[in-house]
ZADO-1210 file (C-alpha; in nm, 4 decimals, padded with zeros to 6 digits):
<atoms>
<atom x="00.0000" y="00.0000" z="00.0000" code="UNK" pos="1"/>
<atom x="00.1299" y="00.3325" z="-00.1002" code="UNK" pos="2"/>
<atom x="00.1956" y="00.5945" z="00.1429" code="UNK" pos="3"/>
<atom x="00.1380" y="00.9583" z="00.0763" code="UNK" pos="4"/>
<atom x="00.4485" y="01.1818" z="00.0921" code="UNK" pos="5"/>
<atom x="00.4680" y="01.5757" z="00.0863" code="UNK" pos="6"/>
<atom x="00.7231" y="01.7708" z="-00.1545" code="UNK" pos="7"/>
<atom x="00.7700" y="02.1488" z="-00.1426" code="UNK" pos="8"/>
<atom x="00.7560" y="02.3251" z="-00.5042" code="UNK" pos="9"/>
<atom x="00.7974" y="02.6837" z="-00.4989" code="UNK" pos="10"/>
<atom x="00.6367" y="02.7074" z="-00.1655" code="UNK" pos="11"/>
<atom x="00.3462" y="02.5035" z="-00.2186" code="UNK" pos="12"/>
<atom x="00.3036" y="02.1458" z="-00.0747" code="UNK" pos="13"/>
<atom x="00.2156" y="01.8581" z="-00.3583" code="UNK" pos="14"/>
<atom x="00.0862" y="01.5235" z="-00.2775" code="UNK" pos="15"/>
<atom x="00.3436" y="01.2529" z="-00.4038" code="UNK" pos="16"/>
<atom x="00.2318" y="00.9210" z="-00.4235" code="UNK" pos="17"/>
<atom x="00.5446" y="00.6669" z="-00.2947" code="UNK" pos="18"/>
<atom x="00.6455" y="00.3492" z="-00.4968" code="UNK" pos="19"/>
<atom x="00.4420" y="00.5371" z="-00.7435" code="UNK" pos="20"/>
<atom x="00.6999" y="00.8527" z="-00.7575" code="UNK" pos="21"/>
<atom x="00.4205" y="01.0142" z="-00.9461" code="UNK" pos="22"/>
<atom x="00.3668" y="01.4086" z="-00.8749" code="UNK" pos="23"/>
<atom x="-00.0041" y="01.4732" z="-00.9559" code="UNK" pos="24"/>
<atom x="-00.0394" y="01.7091" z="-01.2382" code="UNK" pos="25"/>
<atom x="-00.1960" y="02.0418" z="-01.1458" code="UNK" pos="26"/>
<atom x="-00.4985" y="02.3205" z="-01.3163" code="UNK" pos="27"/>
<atom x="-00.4192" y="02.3874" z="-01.6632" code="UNK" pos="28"/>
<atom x="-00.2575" y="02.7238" z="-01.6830" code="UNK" pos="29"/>
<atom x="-00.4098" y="03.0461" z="-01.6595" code="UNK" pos="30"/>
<atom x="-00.6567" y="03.1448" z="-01.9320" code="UNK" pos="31"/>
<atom x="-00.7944" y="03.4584" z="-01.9708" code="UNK" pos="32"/>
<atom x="-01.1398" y="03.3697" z="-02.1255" code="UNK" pos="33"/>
<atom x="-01.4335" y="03.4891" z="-01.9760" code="UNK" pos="34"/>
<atom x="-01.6781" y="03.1732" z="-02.0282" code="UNK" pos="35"/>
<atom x="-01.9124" y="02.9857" z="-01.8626" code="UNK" pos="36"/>
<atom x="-01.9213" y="02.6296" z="-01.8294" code="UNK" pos="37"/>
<atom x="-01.6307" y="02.5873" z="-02.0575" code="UNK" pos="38"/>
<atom x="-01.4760" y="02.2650" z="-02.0263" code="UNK" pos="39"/>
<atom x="-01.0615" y="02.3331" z="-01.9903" code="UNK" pos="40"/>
<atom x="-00.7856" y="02.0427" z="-02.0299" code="UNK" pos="41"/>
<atom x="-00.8988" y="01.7110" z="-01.8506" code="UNK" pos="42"/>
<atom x="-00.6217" y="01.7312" z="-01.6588" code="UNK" pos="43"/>
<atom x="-00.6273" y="01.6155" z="-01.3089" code="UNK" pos="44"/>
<atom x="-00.5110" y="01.8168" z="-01.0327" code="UNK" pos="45"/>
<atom x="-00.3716" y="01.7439" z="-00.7025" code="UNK" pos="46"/>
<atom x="-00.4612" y="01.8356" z="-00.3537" code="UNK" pos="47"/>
<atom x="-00.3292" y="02.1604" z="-00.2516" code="UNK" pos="48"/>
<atom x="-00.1891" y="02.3008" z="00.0413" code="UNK" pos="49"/>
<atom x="-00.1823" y="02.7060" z="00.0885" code="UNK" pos="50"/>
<atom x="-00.0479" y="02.9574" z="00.3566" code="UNK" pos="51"/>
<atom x="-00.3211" y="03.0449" z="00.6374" code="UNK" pos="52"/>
<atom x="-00.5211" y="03.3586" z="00.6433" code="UNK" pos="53"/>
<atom x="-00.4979" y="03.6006" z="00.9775" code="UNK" pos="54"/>
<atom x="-00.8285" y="03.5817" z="01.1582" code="UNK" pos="55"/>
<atom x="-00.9781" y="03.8850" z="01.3928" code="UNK" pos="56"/>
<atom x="-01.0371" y="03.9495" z="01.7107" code="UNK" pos="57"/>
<atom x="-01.3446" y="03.7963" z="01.9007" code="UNK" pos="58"/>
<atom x="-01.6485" y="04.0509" z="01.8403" code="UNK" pos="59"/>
<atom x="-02.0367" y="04.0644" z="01.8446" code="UNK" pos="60"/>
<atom x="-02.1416" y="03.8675" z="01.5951" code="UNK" pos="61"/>
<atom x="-02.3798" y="04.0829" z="01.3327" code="UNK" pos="62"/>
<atom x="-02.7075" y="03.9404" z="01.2232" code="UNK" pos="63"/>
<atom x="-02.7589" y="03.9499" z="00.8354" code="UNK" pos="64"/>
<atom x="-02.9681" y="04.2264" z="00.6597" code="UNK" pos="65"/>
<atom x="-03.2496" y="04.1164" z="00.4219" code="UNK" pos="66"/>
<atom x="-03.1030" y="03.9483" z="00.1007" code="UNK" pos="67"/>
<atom x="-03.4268" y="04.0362" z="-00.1894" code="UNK" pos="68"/>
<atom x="-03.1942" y="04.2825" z="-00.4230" code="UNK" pos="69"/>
<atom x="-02.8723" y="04.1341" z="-00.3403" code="UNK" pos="70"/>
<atom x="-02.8459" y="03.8020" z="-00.5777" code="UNK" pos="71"/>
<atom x="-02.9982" y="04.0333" z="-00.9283" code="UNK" pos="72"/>
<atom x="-02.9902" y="03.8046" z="-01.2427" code="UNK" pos="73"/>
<atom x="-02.9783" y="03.4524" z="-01.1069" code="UNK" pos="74"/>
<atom x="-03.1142" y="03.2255" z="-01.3100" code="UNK" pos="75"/>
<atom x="-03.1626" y="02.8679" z="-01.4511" code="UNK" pos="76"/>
<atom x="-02.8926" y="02.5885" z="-01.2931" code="UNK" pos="77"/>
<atom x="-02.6025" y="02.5192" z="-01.4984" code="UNK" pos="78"/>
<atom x="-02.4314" y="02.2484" z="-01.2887" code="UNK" pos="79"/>
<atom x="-02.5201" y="02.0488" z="-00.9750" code="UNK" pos="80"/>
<atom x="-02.2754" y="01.8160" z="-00.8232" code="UNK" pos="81"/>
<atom x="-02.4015" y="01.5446" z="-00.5289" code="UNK" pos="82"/>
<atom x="-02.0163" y="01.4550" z="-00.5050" code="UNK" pos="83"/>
<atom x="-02.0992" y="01.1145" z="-00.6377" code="UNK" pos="84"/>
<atom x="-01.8210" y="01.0826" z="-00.8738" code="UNK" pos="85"/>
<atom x="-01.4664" y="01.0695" z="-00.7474" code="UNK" pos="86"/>
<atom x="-01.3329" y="01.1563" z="-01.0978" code="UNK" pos="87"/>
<atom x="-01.5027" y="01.4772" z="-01.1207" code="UNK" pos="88"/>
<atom x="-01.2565" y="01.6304" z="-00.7616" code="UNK" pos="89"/>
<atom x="-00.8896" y="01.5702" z="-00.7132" code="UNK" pos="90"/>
<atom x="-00.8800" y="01.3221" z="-00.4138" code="UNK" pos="91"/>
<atom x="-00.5994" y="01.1993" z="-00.2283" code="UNK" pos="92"/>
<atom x="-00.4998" y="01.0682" z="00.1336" code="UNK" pos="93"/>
<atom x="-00.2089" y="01.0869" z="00.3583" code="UNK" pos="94"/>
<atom x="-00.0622" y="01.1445" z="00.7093" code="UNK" pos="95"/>
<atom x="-00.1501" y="01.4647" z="00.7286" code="UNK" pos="96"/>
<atom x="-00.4326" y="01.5013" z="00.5093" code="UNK" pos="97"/>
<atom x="-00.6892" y="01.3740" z="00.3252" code="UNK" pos="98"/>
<atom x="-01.0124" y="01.4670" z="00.0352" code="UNK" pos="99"/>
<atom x="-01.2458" y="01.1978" z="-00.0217" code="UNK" pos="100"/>
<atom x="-01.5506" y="01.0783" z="-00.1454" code="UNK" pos="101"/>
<atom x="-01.8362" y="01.0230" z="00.1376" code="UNK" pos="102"/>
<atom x="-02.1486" y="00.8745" z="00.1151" code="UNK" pos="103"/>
<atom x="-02.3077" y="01.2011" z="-00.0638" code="UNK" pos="104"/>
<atom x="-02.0390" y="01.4513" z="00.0085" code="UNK" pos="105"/>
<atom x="-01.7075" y="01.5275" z="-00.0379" code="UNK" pos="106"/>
<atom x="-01.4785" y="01.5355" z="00.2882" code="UNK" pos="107"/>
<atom x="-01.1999" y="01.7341" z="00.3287" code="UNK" pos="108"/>
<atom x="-00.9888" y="01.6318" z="00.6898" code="UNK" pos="109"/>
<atom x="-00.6265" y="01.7905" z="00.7349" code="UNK" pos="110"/>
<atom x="-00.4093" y="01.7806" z="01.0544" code="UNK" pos="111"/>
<atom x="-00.2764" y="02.0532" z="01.2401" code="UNK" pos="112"/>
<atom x="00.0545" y="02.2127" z="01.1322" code="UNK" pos="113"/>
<atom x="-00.0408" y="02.2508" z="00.7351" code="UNK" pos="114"/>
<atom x="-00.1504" y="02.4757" z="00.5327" code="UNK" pos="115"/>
<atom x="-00.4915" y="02.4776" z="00.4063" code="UNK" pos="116"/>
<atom x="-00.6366" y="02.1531" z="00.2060" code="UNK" pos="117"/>
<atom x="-00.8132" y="02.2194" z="-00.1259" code="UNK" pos="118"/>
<atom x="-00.9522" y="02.0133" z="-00.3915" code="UNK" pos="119"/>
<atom x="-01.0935" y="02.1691" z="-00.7180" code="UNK" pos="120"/>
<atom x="-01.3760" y="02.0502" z="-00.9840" code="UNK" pos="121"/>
<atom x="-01.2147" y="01.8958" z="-01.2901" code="UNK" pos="122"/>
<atom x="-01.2974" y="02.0143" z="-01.6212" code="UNK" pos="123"/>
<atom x="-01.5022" y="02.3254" z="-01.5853" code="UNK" pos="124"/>
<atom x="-01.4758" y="02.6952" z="-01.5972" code="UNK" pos="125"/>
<atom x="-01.6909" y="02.9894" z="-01.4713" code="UNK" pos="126"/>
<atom x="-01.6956" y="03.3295" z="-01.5267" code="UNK" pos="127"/>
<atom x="-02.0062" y="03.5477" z="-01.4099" code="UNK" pos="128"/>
<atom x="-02.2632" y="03.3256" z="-01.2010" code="UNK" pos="129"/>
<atom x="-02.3916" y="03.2442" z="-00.8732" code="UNK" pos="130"/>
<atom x="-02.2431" y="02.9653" z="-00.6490" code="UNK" pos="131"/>
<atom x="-02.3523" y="02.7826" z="-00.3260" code="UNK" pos="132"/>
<atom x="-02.2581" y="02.4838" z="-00.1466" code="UNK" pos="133"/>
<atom x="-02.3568" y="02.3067" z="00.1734" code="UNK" pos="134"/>
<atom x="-02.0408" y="02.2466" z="00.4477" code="UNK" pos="135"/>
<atom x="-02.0782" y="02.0389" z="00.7186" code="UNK" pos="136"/>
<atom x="-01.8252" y="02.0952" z="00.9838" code="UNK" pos="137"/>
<atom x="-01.7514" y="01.7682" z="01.2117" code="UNK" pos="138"/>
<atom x="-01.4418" y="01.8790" z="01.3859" code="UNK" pos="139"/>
<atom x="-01.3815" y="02.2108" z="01.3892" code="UNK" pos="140"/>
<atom x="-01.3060" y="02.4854" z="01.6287" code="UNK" pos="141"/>
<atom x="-01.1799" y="02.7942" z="01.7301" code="UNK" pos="142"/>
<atom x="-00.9844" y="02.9989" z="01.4148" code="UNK" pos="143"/>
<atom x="-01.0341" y="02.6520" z="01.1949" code="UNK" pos="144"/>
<atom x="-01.1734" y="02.7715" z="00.8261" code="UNK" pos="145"/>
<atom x="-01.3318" y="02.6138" z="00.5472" code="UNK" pos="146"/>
<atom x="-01.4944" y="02.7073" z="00.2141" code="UNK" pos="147"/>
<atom x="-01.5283" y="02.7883" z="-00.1298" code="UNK" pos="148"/>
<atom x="-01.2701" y="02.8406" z="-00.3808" code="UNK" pos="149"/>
<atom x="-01.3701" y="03.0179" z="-00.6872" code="UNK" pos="150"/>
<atom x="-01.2434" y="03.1309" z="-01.0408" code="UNK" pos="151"/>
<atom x="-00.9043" y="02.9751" z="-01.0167" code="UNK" pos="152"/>
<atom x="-00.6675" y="02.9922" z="-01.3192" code="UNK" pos="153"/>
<atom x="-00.4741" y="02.7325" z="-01.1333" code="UNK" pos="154"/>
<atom x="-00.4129" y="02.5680" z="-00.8169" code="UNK" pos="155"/>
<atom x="-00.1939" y="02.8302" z="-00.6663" code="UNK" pos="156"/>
<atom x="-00.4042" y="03.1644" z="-00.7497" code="UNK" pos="157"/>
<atom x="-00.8042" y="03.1900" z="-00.7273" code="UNK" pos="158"/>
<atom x="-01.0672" y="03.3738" z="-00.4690" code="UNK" pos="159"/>
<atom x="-01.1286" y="03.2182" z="-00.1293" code="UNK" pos="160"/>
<atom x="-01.4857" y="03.2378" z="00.0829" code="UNK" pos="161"/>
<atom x="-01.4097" y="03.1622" z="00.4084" code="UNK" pos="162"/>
<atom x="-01.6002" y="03.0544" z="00.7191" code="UNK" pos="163"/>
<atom x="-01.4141" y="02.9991" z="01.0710" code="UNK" pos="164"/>
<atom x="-01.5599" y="02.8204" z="01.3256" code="UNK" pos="165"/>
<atom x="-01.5045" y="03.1314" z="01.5541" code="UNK" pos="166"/>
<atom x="-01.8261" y="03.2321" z="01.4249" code="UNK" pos="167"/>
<atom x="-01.6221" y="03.4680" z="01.1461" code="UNK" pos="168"/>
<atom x="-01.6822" y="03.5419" z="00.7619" code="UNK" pos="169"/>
<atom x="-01.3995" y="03.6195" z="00.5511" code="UNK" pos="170"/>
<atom x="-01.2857" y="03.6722" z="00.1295" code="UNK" pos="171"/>
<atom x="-00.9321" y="03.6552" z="00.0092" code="UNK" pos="172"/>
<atom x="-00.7838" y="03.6671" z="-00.3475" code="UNK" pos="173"/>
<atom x="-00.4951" y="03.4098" z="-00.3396" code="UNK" pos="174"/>
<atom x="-00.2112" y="03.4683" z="-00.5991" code="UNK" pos="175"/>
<atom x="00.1189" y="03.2428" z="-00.5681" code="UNK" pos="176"/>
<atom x="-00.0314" y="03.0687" z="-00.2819" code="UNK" pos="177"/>
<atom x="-00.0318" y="03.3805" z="-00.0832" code="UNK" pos="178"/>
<atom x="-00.3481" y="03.6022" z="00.0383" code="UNK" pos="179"/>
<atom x="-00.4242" y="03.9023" z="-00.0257" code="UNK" pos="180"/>
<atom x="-00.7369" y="04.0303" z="00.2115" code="UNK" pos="181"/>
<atom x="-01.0917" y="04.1041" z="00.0590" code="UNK" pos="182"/>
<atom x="-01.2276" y="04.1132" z="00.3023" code="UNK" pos="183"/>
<atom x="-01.1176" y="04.0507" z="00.7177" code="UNK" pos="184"/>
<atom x="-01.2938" y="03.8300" z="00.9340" code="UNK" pos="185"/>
<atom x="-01.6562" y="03.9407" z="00.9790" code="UNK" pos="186"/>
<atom x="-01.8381" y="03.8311" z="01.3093" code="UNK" pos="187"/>
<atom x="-02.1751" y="03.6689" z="01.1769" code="UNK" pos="188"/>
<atom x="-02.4856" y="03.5365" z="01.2969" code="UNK" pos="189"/>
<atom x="-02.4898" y="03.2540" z="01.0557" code="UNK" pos="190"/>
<atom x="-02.1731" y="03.1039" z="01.0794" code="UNK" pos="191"/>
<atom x="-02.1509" y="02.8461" z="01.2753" code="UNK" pos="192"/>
<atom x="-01.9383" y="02.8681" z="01.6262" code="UNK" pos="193"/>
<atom x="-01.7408" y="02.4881" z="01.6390" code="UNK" pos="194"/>
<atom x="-01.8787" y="02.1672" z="01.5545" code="UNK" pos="195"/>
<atom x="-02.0842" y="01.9743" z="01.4567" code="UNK" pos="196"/>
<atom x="-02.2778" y="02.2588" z="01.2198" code="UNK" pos="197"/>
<atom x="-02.4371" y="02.3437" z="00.9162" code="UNK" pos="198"/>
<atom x="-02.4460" y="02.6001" z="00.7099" code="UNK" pos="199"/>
<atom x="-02.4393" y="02.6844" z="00.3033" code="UNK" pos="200"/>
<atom x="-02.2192" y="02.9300" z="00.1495" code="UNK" pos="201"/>
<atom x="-02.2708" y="03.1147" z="-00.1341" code="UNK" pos="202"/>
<atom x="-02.1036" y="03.3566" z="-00.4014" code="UNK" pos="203"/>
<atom x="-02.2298" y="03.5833" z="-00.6254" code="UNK" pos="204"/>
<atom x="-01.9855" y="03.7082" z="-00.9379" code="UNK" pos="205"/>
<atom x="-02.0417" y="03.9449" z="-01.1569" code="UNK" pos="206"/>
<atom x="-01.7788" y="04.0760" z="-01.3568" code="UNK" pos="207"/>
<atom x="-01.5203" y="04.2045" z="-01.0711" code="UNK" pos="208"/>
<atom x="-01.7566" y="04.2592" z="-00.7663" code="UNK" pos="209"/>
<atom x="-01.8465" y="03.9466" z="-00.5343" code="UNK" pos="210"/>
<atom x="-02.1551" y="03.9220" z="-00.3175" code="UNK" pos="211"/>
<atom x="-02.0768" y="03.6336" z="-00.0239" code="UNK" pos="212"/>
<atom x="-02.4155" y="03.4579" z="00.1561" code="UNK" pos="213"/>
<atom x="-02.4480" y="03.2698" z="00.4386" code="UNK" pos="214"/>
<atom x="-02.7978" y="02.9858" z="00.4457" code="UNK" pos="215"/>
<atom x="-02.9115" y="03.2472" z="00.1270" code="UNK" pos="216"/>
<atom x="-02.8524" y="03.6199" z="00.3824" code="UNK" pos="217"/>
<atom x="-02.6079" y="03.8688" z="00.2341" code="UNK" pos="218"/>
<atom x="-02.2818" y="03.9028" z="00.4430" code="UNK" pos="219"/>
<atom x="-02.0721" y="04.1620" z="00.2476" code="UNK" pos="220"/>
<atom x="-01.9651" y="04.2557" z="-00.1042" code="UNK" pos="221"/>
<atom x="-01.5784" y="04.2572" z="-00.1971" code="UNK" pos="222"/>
<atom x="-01.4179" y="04.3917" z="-00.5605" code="UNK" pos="223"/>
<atom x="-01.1316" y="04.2658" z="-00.7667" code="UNK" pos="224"/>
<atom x="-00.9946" y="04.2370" z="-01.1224" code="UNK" pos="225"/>
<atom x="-00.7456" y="03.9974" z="-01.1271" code="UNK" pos="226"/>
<atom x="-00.8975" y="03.6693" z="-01.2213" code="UNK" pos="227"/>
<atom x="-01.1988" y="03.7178" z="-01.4749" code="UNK" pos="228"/>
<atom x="-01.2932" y="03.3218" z="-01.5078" code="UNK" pos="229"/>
<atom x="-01.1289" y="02.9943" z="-01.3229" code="UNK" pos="230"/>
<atom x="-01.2266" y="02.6629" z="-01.1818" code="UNK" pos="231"/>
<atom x="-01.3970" y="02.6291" z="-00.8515" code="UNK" pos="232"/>
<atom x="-01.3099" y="02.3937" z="-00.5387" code="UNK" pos="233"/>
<atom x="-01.3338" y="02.3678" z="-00.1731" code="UNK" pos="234"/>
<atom x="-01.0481" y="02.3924" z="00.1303" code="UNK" pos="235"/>
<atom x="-01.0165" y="02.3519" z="00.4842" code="UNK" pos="236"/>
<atom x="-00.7638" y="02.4106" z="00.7406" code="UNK" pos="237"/>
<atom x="-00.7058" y="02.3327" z="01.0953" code="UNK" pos="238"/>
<atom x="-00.5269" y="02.6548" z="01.2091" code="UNK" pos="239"/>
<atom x="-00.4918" y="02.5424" z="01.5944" code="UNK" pos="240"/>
<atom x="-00.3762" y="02.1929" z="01.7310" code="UNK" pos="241"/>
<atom x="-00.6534" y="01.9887" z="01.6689" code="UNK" pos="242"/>
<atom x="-00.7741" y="01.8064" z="01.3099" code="UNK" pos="243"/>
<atom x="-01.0447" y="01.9378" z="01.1301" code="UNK" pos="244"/>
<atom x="-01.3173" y="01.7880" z="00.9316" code="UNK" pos="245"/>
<atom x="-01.5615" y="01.9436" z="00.6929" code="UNK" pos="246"/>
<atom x="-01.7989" y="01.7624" z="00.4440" code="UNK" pos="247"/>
<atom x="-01.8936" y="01.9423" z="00.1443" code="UNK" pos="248"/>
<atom x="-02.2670" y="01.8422" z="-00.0353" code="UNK" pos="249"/>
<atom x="-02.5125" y="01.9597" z="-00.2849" code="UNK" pos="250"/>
<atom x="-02.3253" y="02.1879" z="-00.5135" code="UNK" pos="251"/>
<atom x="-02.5083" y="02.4152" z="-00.7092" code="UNK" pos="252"/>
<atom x="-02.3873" y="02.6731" z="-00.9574" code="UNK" pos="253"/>
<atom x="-02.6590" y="02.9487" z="-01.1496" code="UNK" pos="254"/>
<atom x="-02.6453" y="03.1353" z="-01.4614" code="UNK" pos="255"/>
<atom x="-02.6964" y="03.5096" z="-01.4247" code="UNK" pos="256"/>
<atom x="-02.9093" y="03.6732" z="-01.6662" code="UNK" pos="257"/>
<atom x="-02.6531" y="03.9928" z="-01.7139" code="UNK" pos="258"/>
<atom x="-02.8808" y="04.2117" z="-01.4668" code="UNK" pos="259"/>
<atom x="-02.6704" y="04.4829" z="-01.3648" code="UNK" pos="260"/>
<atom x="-02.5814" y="04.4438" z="-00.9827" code="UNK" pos="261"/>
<atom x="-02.7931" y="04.7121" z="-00.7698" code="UNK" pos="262"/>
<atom x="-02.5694" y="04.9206" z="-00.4888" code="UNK" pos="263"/>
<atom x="-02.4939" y="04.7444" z="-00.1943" code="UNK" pos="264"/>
<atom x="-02.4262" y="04.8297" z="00.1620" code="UNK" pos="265"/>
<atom x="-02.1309" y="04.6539" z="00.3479" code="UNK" pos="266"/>
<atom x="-02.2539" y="04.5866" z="00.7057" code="UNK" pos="267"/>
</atoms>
């Protein structure tokens, strides 16, 4: 039986299969290409590990306002996932990590002392559209995070949508495995504080402005240019001394209908 070994390439951490000596191949490079639902190489990707985010201070944790004009233009479903087929994610386990396929859900696990564990849709590109998914936290606590990743020209530089199990809310753009802050850690109402929990995350992108939702309630908007179209995954990472363990389920992902967004407040 093969055991799962870690190389460092240019700062990031690839999974490298022993007896095998096989380095899993990673996202097909950058490509500028606005489209939705393109199909990129078939290419395989591995599971990726990336530096950890700085999380805030504990504060009062802010309830949601109303959500009616904040998701303009969503309309039919262009993909659902139920995380039934293994060769649709990058999956792979080891010591100190693992992403596998659960019975209806896709579980990402990673040990303390590692960056954060992502695993990205194969085959598929979005550009403009709305995004949710379901994460079910199983251990998790304290500044652990876990989330979306979304338009990702490759496996080292894509937008985060983060949820700590602090009860926080936060957006980062990554670029060379490195973050860049969107948006800081956000006390919220909907997030859920440890483990076990609940709770579905979604993104709405249009253009260069991102809406982030938490169980369907706006949270806050965030703006950037750099990465017009890209893949879309999932991560998690246990930022204390203790594993975490989140199961991701139901992916959905929504055309939008090219209604302008409408202002927006950030709470």
């Amino acid at each position: 039986m093969n055991r799962c070994l870690f190389a460092a390439v240019n700062g990031v951490t690839m999974v490298v299969l022993a007896g095998a000596c096989t380095i899993l191949p990673a996202l097909p490079p950058e490509d500028s290409t606005s489209a939705t639902g393109s199909a990129p190489s078939s290419t395989s990707t591995p599971v990726v590990w990336f530096p950890a985010t700085s999380t805030a201070t504990s504060e009062p944790r802010a309830t949601a306002q109303p959500t009616a004009d904040k998701k303009p233009g969503v309309g039919d479903v262009v993909l659902t996932d139920d995380f039934s087929s293994p060769s649709d994610w990058n999956t792979a386990v080891a010591d100190e990590a693992s992403v596998a396929i659960t019975d209806g859900g896709l579980t990402v696990a990673a040990q303390p002392g590692i960056a954060p564990v992502a695993s990205f849709r194969q085959g598929i590109v979005f550009s403009d559209m709305y995004l949710e998914v379901t994460a079910s936290p199983s251990l998790c606590r304290g500044a652990d995070t876990y989330g979306l990743a979304f338009r990702a020209p490759n496996n080292v530089a894509y937008y985060r949508y983060a949820v700590a199990c602090d009860g926080t809310a936060s957006a980062n753009r990554i670029s060379l495995g490195s973050p860049r802050v969107l948006q800081p850690p956000t006390p919220s109402a909907d997030a859920p504080v440890g483990a076990p929990g609940e709770v579905r995350l979604g993104v709405w992108a249009w253009h260069d402005e991102f809406r982030f939702f938490l169980n369907g309630r706006y949270q806050f908007t965030a703006t950037d240019v750099s990465y017009p179209s890209g893949g879309i995954g999932v991560f998690a990472y246990a930022a204390g001394d203790t594993p975490v363990t989140v199961t991701f389920s139901a992916l959905s992902v929504y055309r939008l209908e090219g209604a302008p967004p409408v202002p927006t407040a950030t709470p």
